[in-house]
N, C-alpha and C positions, 0 to 999 in steps of 0.2 A: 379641336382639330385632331380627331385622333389617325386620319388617316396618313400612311406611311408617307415618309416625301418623297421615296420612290417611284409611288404609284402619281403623284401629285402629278406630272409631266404628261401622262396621259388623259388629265381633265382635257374638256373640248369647252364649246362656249356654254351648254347646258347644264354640264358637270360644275362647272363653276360658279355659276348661278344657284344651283342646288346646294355648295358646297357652303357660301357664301351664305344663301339664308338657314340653311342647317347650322353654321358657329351663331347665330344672333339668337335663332331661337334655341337653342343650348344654354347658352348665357345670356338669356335675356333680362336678368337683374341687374347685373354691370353695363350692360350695352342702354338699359333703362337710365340707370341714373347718371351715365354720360351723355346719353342724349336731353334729359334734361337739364341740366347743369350748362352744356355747351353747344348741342344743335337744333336746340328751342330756338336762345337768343341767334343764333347766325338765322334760323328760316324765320324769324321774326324780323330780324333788319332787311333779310332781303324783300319778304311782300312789303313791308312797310315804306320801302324806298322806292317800290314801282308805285304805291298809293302816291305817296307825299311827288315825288318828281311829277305825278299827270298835277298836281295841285298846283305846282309849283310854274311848270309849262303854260299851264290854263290861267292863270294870273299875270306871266309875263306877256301872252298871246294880247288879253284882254287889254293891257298897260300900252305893247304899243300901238296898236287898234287905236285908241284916245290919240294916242301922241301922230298916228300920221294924220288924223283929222283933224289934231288942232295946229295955228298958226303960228309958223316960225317967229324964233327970237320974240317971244310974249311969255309974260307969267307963268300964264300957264301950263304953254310948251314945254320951259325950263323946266319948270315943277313936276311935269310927267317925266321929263326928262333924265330928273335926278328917280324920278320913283322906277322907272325903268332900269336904270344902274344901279341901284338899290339890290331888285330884283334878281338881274342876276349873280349880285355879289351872294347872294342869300342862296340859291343855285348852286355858285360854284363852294360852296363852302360847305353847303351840306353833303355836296358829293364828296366831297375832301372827308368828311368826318365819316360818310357808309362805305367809302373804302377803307381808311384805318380800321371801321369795326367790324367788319365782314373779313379783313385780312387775320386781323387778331385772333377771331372766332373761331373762321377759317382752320387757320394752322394750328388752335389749339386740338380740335375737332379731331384733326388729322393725326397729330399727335399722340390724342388718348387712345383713339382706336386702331392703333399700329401698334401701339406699347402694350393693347387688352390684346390683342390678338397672337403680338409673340409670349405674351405670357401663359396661354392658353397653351401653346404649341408646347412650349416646355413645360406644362404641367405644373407653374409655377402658381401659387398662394394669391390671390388679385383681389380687391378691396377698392372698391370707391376712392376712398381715401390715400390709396396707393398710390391711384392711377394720377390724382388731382396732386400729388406732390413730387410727382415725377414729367408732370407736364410743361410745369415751367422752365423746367432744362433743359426741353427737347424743343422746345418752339424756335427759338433761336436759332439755332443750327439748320430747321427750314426755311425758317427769313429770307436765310445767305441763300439758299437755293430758289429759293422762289423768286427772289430776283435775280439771279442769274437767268432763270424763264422768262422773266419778263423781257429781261434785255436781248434776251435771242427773238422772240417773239415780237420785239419792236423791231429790230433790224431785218426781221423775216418779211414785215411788212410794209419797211422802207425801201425794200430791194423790188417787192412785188410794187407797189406803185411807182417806183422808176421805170420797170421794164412797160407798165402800162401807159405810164405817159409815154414813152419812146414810142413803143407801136401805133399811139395813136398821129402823135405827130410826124412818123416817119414813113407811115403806108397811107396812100390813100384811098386805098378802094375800103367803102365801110363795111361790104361783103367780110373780106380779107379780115379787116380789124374785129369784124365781131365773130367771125371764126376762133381766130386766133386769141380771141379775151374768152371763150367758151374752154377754149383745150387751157388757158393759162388761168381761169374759175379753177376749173376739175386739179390740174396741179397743186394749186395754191391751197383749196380745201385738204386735199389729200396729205400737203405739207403741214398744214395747221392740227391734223390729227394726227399724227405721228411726232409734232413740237408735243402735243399736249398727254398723250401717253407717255414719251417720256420723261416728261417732268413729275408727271404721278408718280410712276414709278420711282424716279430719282427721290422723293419724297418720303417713299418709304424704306428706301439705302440710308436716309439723312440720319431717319432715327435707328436705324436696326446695325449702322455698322460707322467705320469711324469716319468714313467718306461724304461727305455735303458737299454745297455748291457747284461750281462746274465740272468736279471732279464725279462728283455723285452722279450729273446729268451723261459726261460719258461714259460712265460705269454702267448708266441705267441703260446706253445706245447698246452698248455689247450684250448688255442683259435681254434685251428684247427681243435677238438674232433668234427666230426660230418659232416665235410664239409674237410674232409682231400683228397677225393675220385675227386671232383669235383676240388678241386685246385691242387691237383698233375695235374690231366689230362691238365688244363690250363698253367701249369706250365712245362707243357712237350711240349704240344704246342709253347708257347712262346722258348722253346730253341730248338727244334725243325727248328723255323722260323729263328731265331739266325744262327745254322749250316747250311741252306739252302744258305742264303745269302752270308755268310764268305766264303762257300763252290767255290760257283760260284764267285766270285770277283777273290778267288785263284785261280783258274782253269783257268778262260775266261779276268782275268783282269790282274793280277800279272804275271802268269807263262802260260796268252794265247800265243798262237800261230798264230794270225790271225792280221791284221793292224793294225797300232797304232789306229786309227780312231774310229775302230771296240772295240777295248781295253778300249780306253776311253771311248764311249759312255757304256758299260759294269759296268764302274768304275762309270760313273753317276749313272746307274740306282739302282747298290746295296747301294749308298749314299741315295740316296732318298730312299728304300724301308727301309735301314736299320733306320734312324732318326725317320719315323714313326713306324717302329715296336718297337724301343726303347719305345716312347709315348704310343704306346699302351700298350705295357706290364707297365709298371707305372701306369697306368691308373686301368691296371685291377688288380694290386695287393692292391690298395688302396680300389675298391669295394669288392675285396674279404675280406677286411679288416670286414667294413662294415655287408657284408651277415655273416659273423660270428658272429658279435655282437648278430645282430638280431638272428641268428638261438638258441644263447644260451639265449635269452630275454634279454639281457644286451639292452636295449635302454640309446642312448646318448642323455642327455639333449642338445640339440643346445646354448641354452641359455647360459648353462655350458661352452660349446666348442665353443662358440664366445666370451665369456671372457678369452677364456686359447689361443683364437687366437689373441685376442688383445695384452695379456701382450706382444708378443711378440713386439710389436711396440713399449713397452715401454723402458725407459732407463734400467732397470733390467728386466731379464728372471726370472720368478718366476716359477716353473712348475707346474700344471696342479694338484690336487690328485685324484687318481683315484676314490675317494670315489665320487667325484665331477663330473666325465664326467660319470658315469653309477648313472645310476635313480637304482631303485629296480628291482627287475625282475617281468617281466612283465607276468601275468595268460597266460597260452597254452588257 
């Protein structure tokens, strides 16, 4: 990243995207062997759990199919019975276990490549084995933030199914009601992409400064002021790319209809498209990071932030104060 952070506030959404795969292919040796290491296995569990869940679906489907055609309170009923709860005990537990490993994955991911990228920015010494023993002390500290997203993100959605039950049961014209669930759609989406940009962003404050959790997530709301236009858009792009992919694996890979051959080669090519789309999106929420600094003059002392990247090497995490990674704001 050798461009000024100056200049950085004047990236657009193209600039950024250019800027974005200009650091990966710069450093495409380190950004290689964290992507193998760590978002192999995440794009691995994720096809793997949309293969196994249609598997897992399609056997309880078939389970109770038998059980409503055969006769209550018999043998046999009972015996599908149990095989049915069976089922989805098997169900809910594996989903238990691909979220623990997809979260784990997840925020290591997230992690290395916020820690490769500010180390790139300060010109600082980066090693495979750096980045892998400095990961485990950053992961934590996105935990706390990423549940904190979650929990705004549940209650964002508990509030929007309250208001929708109300409208439904409190107007009756259906005209009206699906008016008004059309304009409260477009709201509710538009609020989900704005929760979920700021949690990225807060993601990359978790590691890069001594702020986490809800603290990091309103830091990241003020951060966004002015550049929220530009990273929504990329931020819709990136999930966008996401549903294309998953899309087509389910359709043409999981639940195709055409050769195994055909199927597999299918299942390759969303493996490979999806590991690097992961890496890009990583990429580009840590320069979005960045182009906000600058846009608000907050310039980062490097100097600062190559000391608050070493402690990491040390035997205690000390974290970072923020007084310390932002200089003064710098003259328009």
């Amino acid at each position: 990243m050798d461009r000024e952070q100056e200049e950085m506030q004047f990236l657009g959404f193209f600039g950024i995207i250019k800027e974005s795969i200009k650091i990966i292919f710069t450093w495409r040796k380190i950004f290689s062997q964290i992507t193998v290491a760590l978002i192999f296995p995440l794009s691995l569990i994720f096809l793997a759990y949309i293969e196994i869940s249609d598997l897992l679906f399609g056997k309880i489907s078939q389970d109770e199919l038998k059980l409503n055609g055969a006769e209550a309170d018999t043998p046999k009923y009972n015996k599908l019975l149990d095989l049915v709860t069976s089922d989805l005990i098997e169900l809910w537990l594996f989903k238990a276990a691909y979220l623990v490993l997809y979260l784990i994955f997840s925020l290591l991911s997230t992690s290395a490549v916020v820690y490769t990228i500010a180390c790139v920015y300060t010109s600082q010494s980066i090693t495979f084995g750096r980045v892998m023993s400095v990961v485990p002390k950053v992961w934590k500290r996105l935990m706390v933030t990423f549940v904190w997203s979650f929990f705004v993100v549940f209650v964002y959605n508990v509030l929007t199914f309250v208001v929708v039950y109300l409208l439904i049961v409190l107007i009756q014209s259906f005209a009206a009601v699906l008016a008004l669930l059309i304009i409260l759609f477009i709201v509710y989406f538009s609020g989900l992409v704005y929760i979920t940009v700021i949690w990225h962003l807060a993601a990359v404050i978790s590691v890069l400064e001594d702020t986490y959790g809800i603290q990091a997530m309103f830091k990241s709301k003020n951060l966004i002021k002015g550049k929220m236009g530009v990273s929504a858009a990329l931020f819709l792009l990136l999930i966008i790319g996401s549903v294309v992919i998953q899309t087509v694996f389910n359709n043409l890979a999981a639940n195709g209809s055409g050769s195994g051959f055909a199927r597999l080669g299918v299942a390759i090519l969303c493996f490979l498209l999806l590991f690097k789309w992961i890496l890009f999106s990583l990429v580009v929420q840590t320069v979005i990071y960045f182009l906000c600094k600058s846009y608000h003059h907050e310039n980062i002392d490097k100097l600062a932030l190559a000391d608050h990247l070493e402690v990491y090497l040390l035997a205690g995490y000390v974290p970072l104060k923020s007084q310390d990674l932002q200089l003064e704001q710098v003259a328009v």
